[in-house]
C-alpha positions as semicolon CSV with decimal commas, in nm:
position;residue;x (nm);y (nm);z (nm)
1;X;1,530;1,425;0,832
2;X;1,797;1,364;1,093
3;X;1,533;1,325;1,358
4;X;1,324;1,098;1,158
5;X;1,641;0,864;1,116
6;X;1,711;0,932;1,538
7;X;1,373;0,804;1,597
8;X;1,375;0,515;1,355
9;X;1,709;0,368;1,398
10;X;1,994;0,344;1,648
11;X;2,241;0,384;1,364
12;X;2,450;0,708;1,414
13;X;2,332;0,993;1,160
14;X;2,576;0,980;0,923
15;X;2,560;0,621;0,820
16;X;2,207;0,590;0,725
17;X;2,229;0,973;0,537
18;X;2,526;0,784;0,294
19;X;2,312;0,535;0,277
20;X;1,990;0,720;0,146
21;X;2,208;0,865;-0,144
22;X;2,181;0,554;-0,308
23;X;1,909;0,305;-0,373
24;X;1,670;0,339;-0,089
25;X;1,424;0,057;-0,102
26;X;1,639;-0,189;0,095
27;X;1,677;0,071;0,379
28;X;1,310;0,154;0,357
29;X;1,211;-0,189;0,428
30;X;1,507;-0,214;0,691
31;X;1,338;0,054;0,896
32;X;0,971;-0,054;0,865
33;X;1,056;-0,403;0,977
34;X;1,275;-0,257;1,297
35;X;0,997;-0,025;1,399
36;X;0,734;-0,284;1,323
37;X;0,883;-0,523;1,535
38;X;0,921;-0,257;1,840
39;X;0,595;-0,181;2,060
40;X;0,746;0,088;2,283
41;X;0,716;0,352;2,013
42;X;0,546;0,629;2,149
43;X;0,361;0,739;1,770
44;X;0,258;0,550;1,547
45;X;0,000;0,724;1,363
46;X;-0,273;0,517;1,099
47;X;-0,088;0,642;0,787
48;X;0,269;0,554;0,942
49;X;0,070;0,178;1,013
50;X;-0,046;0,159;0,669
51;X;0,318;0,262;0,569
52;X;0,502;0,011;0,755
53;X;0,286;-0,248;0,611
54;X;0,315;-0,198;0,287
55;X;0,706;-0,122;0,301
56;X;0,754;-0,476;0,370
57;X;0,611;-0,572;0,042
58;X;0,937;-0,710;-0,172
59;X;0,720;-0,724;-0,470
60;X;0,726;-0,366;-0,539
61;X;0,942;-0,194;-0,780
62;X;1,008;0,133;-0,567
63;X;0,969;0,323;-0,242
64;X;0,721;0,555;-0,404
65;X;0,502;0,226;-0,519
66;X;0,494;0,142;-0,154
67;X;0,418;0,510;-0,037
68;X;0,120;0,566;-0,324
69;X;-0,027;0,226;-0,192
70;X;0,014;0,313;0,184
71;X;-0,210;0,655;0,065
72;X;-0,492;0,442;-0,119
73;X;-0,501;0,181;0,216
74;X;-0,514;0,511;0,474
75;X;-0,796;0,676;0,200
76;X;-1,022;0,416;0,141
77;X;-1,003;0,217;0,458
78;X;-1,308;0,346;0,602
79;X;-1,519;0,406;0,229
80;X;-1,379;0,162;-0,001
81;X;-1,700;0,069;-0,197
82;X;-1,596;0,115;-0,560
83;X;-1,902;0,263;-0,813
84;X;-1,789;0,233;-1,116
85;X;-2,080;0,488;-1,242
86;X;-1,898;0,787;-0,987
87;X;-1,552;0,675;-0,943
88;X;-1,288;0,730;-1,207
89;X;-0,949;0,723;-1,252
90;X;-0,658;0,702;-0,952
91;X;-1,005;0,708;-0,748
92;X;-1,162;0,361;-0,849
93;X;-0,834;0,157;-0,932
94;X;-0,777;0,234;-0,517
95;X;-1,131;0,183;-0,436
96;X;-1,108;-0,140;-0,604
97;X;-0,821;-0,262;-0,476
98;X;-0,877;-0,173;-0,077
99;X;-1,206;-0,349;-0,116
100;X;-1,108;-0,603;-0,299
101;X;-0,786;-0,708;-0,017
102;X;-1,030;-0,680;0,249
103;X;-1,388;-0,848;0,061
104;X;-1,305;-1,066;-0,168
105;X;-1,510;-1,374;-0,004
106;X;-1,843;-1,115;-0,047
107;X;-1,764;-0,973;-0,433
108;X;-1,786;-1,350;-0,509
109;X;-2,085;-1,450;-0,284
110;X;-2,320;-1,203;-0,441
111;X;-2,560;-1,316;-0,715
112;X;-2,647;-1,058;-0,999
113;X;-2,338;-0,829;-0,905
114;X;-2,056;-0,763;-1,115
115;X;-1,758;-1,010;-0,988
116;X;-1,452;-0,973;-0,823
117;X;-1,290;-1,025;-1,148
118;X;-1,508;-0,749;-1,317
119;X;-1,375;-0,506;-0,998
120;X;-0,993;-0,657;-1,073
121;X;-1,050;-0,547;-1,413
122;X;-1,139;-0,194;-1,375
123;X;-0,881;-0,120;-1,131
124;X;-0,623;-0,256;-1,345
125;X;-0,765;-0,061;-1,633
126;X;-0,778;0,241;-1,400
127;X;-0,452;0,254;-1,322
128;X;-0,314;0,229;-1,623
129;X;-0,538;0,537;-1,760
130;X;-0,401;0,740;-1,458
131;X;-0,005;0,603;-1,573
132;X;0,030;0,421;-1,275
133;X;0,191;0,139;-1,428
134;X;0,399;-0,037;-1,140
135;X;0,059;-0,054;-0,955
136;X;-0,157;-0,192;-1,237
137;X;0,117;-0,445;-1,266
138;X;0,112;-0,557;-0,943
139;X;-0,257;-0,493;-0,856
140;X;-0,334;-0,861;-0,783
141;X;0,021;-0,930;-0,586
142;X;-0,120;-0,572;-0,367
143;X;-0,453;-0,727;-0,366
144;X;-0,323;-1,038;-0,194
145;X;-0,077;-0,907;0,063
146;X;-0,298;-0,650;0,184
147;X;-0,576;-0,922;0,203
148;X;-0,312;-1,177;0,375
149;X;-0,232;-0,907;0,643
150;X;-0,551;-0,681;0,704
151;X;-0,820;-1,032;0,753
């Protein structure tokens, strides 16, 4: 941990550990928006991309809302076609939502499909079967930002 905080911060040690006792979403967000901002890192892996992005999300009710979402976006960036016949659970509601942030112009283009609505629905509906509450809640605010920063 106290190289994590070396690499992430300039902040001596100590500071940012008191800090972390407490409510760390603020400090979360601090960090992703410093390292964000700074092109010299030397690492910056696809899941610590998908992490910073979705760290700067205010909407979200925790750090672990922001982490679970940052998992789904790394998953299902590549295969994000939902099938609601195969996918269930934890599964679809992120399927759904990674395709529907980055195709939502195409779910409502296509004639004879089920709708972007119909796709909205069953992720909702899927993470709420899975208890996933905080991200059914804020599936179409996730929706949007990751749509707003990925196209």
């Amino acid at each position: 941990m106290r190289e994590l905080i070396a690499e992430l911060t300039d902040q001596p040690v100590e500071t940012i550990q008191s800090l972390l006792e407490g409510d760390t979403t603020w400090v979360l967000r601090r960090m992703a928006s410093d390292r964000l901002q700074c092109d010299s890192r030397p690492r910056l892996y696809p899941f610590d991309q998908c992490l910073l992005l979705t760290a700067q999300a205010n909407f979200a009710d925790s750090p672990e809302e922001c982490t679970q979402v940052a998992h789904i976006l790394w998953r299902h960036l590549r295969d994000c076609w939902p099938q609601i016949a195969q996918h269930r659970g934890f599964e679809l509601g992120g399927r759904c939502l990674v395709s529907l942030a980055l195709f939502v112009s195409a779910f409502n283009s296509r004639h004879g499909a089920p709708s972007a609505q119909t796709y909205r629905h069953a992720g909702v509906t899927a993470f709420h079967t899975c208890d996933r509450h905080d991200l059914a809640t804020h599936f179409t605010q996730w929706e949007t930002y990751l749509g707003e920063r990925l196209t």
